[in-house]
ROSE-4610 file (N, C-alpha, C; in Angstrom, 1 decimal, always signed):
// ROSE-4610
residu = [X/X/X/X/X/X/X/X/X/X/X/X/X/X/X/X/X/X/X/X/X/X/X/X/X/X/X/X/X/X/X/X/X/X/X/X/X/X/X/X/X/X/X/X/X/X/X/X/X/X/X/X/X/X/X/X/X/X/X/X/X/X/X/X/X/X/X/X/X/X/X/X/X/X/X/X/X/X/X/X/X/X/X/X/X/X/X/X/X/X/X/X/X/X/X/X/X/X/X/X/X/X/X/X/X/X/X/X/X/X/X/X/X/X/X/X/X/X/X/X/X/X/X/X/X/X/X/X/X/X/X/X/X/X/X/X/X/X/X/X/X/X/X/X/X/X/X/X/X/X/X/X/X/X/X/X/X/X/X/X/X/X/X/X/X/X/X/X/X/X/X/X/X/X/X/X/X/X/X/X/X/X/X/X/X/X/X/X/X/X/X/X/X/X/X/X/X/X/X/X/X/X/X/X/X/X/X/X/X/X/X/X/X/X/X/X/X/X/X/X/X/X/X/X/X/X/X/X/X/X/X/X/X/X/X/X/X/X/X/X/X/X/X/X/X/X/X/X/X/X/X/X/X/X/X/X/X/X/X/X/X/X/X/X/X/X/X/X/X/X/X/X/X/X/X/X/X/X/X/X/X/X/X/X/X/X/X/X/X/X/X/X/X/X/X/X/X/X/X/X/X/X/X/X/X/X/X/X/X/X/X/X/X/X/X/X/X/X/X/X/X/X/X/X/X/X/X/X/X/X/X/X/X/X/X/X/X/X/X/X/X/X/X/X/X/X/X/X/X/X/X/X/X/X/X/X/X/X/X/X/X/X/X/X/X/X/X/X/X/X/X/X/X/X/X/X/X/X/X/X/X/X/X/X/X/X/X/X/X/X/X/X/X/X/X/X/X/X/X/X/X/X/X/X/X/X/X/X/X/X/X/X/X/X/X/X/X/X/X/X/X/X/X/X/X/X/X/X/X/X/X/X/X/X/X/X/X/X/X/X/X/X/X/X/X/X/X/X/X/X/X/X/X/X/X/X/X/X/X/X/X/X/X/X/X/X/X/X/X/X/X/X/X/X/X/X/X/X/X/X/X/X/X/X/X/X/X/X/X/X/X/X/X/X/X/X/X/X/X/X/X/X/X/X/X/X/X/X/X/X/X/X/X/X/X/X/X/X/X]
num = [1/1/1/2/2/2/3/3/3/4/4/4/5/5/5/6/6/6/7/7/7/8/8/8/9/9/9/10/10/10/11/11/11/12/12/12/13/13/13/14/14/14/15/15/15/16/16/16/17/17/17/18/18/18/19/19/19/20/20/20/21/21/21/22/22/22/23/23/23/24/24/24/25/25/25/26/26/26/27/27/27/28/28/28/29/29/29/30/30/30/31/31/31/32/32/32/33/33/33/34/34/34/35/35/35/36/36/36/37/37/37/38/38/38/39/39/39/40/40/40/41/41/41/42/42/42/43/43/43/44/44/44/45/45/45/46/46/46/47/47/47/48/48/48/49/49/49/50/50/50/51/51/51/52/52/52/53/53/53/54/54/54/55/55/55/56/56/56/57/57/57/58/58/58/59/59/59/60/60/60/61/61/61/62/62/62/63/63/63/64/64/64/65/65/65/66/66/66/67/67/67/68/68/68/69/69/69/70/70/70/71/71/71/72/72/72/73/73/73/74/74/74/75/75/75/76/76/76/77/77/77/78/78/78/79/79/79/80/80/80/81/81/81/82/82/82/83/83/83/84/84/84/85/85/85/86/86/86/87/87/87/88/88/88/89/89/89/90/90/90/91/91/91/92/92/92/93/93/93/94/94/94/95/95/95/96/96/96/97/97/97/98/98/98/99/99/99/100/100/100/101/101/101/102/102/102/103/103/103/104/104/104/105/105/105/106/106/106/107/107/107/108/108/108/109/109/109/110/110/110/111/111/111/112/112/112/113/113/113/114/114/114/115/115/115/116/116/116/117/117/117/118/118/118/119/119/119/120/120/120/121/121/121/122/122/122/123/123/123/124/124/124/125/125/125/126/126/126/127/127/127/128/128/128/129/129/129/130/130/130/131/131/131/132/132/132/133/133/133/134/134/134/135/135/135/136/136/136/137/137/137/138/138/138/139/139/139/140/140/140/141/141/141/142/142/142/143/143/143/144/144/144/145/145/145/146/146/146/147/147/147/148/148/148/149/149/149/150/150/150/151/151/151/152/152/152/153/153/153/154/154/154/155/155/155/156/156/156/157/157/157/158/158/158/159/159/159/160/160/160/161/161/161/162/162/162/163/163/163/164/164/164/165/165/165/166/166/166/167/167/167/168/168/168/169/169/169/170/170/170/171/171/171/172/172/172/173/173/173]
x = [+59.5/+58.8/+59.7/+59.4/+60.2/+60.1/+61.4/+61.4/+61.3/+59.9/+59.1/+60.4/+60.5/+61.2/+61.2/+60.4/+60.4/+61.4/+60.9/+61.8/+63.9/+63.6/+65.0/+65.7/+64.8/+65.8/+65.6/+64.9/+64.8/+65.8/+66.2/+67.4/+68.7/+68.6/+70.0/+70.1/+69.8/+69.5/+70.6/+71.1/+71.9/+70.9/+69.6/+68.9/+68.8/+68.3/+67.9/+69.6/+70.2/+72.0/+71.9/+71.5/+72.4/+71.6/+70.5/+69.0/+69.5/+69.8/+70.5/+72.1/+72.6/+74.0/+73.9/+72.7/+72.8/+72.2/+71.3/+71.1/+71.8/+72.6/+73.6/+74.3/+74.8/+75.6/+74.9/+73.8/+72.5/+72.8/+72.7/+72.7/+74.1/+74.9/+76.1/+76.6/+75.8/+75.8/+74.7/+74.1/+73.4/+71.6/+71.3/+70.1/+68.9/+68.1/+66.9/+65.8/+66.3/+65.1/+63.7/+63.2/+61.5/+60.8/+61.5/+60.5/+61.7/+61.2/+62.0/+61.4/+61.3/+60.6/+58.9/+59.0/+57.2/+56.5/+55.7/+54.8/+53.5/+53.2/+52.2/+51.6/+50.4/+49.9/+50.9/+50.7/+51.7/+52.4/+52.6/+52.8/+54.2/+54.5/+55.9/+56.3/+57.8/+58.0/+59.4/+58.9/+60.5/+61.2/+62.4/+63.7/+63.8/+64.0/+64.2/+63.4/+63.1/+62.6/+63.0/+63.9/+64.7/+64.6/+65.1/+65.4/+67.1/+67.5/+68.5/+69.0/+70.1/+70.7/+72.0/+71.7/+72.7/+73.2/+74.6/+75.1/+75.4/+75.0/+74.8/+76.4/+77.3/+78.7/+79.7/+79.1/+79.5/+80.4/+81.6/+82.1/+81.5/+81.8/+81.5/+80.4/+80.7/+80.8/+79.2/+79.2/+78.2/+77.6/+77.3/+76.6/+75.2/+74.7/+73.0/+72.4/+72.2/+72.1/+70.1/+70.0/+69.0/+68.4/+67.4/+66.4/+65.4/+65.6/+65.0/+64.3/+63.3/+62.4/+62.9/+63.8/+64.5/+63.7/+63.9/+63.1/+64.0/+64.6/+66.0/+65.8/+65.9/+66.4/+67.2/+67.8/+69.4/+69.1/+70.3/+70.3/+72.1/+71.3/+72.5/+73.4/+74.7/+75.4/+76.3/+76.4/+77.3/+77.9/+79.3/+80.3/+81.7/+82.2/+83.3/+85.1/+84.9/+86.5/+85.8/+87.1/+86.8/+86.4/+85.6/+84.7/+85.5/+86.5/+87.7/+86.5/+87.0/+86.2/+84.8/+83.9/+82.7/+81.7/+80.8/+80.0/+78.8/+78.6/+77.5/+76.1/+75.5/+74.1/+72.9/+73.2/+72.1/+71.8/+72.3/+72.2/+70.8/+71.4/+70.3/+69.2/+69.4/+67.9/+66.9/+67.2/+66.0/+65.6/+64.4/+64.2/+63.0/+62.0/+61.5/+60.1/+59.6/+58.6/+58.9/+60.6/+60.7/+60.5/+61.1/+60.9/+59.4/+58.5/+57.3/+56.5/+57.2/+56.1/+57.0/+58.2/+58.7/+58.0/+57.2/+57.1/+55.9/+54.5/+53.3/+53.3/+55.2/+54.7/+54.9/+56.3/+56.1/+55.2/+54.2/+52.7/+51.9/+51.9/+51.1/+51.7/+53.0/+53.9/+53.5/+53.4/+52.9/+51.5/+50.6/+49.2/+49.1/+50.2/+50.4/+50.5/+51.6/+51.9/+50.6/+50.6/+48.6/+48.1/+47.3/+46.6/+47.5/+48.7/+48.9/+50.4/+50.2/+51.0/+52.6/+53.1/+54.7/+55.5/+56.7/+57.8/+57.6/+58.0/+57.6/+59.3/+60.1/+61.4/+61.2/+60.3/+59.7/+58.5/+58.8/+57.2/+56.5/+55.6/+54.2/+54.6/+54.6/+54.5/+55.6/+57.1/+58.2/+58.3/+57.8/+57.5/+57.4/+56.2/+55.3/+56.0/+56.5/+56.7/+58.6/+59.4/+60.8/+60.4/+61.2/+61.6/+61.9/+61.6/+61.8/+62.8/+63.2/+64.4/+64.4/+64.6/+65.2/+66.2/+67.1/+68.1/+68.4/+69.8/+69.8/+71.3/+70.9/+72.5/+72.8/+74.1/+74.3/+75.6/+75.1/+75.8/+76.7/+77.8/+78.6/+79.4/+79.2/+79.1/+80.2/+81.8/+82.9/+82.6/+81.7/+81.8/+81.3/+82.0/+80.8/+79.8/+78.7/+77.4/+77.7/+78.7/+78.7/+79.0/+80.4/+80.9/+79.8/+79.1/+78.0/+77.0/+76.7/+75.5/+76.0/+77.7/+78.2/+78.7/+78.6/+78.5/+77.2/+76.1/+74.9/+74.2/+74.8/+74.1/+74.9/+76.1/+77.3/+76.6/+75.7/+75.5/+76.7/+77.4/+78.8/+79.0/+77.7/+77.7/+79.0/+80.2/+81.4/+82.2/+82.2/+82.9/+82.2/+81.2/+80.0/+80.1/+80.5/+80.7/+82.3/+82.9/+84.5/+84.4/+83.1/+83.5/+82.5/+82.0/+81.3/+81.6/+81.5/+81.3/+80.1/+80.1/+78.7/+79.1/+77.9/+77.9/+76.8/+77.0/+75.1/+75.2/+74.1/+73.9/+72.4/+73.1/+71.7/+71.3/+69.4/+68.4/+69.1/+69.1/+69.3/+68.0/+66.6/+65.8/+64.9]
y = [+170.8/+172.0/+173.2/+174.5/+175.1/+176.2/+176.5/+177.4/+178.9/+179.4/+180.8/+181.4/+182.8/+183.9/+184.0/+183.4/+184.4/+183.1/+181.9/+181.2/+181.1/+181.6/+181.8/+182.6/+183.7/+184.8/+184.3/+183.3/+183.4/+182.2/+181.2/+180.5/+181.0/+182.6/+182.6/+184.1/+183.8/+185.3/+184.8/+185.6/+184.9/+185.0/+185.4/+184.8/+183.4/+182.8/+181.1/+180.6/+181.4/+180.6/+180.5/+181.3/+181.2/+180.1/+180.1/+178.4/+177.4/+177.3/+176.3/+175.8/+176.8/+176.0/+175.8/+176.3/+176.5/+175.1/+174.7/+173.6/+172.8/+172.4/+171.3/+171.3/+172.5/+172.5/+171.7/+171.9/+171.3/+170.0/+170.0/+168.0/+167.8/+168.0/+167.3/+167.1/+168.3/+168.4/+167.1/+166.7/+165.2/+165.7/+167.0/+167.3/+166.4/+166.8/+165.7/+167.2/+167.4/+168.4/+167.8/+169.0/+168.8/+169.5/+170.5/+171.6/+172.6/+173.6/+174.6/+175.3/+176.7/+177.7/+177.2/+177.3/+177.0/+178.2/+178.4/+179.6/+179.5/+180.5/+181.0/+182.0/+181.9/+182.3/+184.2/+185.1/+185.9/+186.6/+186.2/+186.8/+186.7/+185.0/+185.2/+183.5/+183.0/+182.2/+181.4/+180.3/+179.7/+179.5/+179.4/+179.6/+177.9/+177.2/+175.7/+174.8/+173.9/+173.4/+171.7/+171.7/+170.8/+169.8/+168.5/+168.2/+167.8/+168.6/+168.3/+167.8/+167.3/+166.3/+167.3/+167.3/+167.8/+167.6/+166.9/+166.4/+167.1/+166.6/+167.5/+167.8/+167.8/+168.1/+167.3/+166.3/+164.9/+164.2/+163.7/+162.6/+161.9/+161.5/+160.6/+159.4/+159.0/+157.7/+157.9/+158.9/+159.2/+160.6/+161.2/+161.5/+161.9/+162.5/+162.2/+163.3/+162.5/+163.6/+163.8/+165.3/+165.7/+166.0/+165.6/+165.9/+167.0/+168.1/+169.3/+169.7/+169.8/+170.6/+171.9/+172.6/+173.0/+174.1/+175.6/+176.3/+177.4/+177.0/+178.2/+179.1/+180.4/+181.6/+181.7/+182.0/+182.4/+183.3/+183.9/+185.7/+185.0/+185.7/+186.0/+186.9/+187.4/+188.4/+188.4/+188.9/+188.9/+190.3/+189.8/+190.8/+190.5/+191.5/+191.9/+191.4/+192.2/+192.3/+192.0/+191.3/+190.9/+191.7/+192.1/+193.1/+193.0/+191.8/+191.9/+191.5/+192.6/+192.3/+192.9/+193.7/+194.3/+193.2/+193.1/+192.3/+191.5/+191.0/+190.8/+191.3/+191.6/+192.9/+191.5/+190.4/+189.0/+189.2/+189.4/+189.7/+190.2/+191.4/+193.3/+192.9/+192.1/+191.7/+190.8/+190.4/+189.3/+190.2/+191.2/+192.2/+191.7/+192.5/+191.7/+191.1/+192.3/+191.7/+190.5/+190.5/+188.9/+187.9/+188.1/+187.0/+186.1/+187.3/+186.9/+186.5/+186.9/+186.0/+184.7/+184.2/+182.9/+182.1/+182.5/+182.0/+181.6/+182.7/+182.5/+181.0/+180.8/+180.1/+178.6/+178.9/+177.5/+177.5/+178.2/+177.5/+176.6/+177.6/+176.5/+175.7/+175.5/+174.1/+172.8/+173.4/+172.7/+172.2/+173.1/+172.6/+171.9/+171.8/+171.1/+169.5/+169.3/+168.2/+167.2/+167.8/+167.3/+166.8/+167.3/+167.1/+166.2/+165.9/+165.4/+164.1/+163.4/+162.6/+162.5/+162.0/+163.1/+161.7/+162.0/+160.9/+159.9/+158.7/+157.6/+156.9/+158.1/+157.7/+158.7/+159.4/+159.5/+159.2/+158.8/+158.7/+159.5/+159.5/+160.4/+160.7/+159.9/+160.7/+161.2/+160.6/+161.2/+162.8/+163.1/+164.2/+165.4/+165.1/+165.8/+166.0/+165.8/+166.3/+166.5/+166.6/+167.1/+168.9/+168.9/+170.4/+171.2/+172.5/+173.6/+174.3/+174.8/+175.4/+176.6/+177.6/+178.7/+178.8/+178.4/+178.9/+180.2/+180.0/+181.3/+180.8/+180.9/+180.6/+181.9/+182.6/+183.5/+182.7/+183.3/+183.1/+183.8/+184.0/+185.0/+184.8/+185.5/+184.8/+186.0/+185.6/+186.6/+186.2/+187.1/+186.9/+187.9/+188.3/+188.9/+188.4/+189.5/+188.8/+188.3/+188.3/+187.5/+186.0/+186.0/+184.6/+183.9/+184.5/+183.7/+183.0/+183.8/+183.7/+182.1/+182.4/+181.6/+180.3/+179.9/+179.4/+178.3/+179.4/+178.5/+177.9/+179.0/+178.1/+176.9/+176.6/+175.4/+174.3/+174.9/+173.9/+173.4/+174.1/+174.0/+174.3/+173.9/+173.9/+174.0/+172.7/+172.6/+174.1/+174.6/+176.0/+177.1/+177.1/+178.1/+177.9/+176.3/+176.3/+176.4/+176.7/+177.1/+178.4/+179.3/+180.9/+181.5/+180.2/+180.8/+180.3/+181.5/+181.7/+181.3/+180.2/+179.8/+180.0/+180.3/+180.5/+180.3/+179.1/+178.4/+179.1/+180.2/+180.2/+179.3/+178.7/+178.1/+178.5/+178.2/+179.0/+180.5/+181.2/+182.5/+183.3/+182.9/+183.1/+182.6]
z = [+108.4/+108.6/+108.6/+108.0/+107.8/+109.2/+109.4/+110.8/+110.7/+111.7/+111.5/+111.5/+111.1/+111.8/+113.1/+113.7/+115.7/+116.3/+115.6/+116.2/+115.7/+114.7/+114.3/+115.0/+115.3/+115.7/+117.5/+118.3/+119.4/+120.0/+118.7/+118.8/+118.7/+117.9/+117.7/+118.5/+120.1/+120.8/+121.7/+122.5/+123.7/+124.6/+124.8/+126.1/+126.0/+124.9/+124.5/+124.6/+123.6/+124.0/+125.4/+126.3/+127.7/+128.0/+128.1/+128.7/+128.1/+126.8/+126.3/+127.1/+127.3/+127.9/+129.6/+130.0/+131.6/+131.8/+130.7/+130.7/+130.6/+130.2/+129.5/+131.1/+131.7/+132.6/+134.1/+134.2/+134.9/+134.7/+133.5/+133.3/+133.6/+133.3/+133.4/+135.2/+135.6/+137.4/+137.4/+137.0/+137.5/+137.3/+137.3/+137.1/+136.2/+136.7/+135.6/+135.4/+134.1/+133.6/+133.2/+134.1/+133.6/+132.6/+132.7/+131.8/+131.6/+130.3/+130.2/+129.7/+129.6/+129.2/+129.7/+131.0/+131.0/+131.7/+131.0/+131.0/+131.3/+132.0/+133.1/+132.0/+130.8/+129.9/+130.2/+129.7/+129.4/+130.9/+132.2/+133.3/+133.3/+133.3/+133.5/+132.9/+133.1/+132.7/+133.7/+133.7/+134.2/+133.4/+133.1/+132.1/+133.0/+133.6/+133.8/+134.8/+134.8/+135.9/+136.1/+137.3/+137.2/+138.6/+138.6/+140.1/+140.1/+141.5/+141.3/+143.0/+142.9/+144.1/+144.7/+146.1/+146.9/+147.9/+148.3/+149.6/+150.1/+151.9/+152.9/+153.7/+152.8/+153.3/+154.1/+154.3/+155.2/+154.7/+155.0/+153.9/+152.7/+151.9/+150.8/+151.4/+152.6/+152.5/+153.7/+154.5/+155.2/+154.9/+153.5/+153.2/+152.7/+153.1/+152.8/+151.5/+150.7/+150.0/+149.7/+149.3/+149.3/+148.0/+147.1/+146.4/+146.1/+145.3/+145.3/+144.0/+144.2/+143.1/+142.7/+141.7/+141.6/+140.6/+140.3/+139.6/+139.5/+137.9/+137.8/+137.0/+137.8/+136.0/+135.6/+134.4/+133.8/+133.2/+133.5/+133.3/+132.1/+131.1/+129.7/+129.6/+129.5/+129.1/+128.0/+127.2/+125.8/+126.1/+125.8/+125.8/+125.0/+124.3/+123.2/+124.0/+125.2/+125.7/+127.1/+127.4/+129.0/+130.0/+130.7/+131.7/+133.2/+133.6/+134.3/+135.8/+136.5/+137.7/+138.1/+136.8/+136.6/+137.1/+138.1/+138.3/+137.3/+137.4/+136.5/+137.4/+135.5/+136.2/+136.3/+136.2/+136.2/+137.8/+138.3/+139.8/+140.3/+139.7/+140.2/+139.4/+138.1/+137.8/+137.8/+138.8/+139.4/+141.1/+140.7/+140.7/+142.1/+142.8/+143.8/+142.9/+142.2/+140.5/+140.2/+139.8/+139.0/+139.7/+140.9/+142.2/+142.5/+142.7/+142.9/+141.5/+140.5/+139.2/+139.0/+139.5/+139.2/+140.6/+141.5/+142.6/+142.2/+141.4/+141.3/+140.1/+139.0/+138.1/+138.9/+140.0/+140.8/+141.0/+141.8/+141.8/+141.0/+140.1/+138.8/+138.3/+138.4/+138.3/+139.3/+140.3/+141.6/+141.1/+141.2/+140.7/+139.5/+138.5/+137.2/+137.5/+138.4/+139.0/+139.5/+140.3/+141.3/+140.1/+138.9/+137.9/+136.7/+136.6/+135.5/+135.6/+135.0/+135.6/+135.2/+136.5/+135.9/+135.1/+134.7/+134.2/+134.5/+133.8/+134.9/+135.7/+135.8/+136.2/+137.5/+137.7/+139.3/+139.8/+140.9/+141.8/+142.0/+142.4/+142.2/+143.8/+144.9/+145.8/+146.4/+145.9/+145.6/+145.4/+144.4/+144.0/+144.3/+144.4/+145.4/+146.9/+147.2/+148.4/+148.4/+147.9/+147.1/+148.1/+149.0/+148.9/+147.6/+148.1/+146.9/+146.9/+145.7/+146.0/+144.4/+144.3/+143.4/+143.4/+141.9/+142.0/+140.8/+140.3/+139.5/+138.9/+137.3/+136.6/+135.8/+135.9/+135.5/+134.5/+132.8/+131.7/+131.3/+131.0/+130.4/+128.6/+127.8/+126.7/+125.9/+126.2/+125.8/+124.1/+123.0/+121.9/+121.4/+120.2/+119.4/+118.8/+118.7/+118.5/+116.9/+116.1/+114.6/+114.8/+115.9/+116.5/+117.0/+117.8/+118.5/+117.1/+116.6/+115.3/+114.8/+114.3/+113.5/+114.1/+115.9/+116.3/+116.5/+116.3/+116.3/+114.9/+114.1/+112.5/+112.7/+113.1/+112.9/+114.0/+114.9/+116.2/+116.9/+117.4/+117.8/+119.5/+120.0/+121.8/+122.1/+121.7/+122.5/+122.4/+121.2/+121.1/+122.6/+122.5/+122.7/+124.3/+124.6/+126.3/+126.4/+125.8/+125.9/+126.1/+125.3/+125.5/+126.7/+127.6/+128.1/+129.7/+130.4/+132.2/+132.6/+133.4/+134.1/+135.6/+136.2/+137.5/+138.3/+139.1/+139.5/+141.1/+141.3/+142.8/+143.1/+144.3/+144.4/+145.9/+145.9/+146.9/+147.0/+145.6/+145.7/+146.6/+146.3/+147.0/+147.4]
């Protein structure tokens, strides 16, 4: 099947580049993705929805680790020359608006769950009851936008996570 224009250009954007690598970086951290890009008919959307595992700081050997319903945005940045110690603006933009429409789409993710039946690599009542947690991956993408382009017609992730800054805060809010 041949691929629309909206999707071409929304594969070769650095918002989808950054989801795409924040994801990769998720999995490799041990995450089990659920969803990505899921949408709350046009209000808002989660950029990931994941569960992911976290030890409670204890030694190896007596630590407890915890299971979280996880619900991430990634904020993208593409830039030419290194920005040095300029903050990233992924920050300032998860705004108190953005906050509360990723909260209303946990909801309907929540009420998704109840009605439909999940993976069969988790339990149902497992699940469901997983603490919550928001976090926030901020992408940094040192390229120009031709590099980047020529990076993704090639499908060349390993280049593309070489040029790029990840940075996972988690329970940002």
């Amino acid at each position: 099947m041949k691929e629309t224009v909206i999707a071409k250009k929304r594969r070769l954007s650095p918002a989808s580049t950054g989801e795409d690598l924040a994801a990769l970086y998720l999995e490799e951290k041990g995450a089990c993705l659920l969803e990505r890009n899921f949408r709350v008919g046009k209000r808002c959307e989660i950029d990931i929805i994941a569960i992911l595992e976290e030890a409670d700081g204890k030694p190896h050997r007596d630590a407890k680790r915890t299971r979280y319903l996880t619900f991430v945005e990634v904020k993208t940045r593409r830039y030419e020359t290194d920005p040095g110690a300029i903050e990233h603006t992924g920050l300032q933009a998860i705004s108190r608006d953005k906050r509360q429409k990723i909260r209303l789409g946990a909801l309907s993710y929540l009420e998704k769950l109840r009605k439909e039946p999940l993976p069969a690599h988790l339990g149902k009542s497992e699940s469901l009851f997983l603490p919550l947690r928001f976090d926030l991956v901020l992408v940094d993408l040192q390229l120009s936008r031709e590099a980047m382009q020529e990076f993704l017609k090639e499908n060349d992730t390993t280049a593309l996570k070489k040029a790029a800054r990840i940075k996972h805060f988690e329970a940002i809010f």
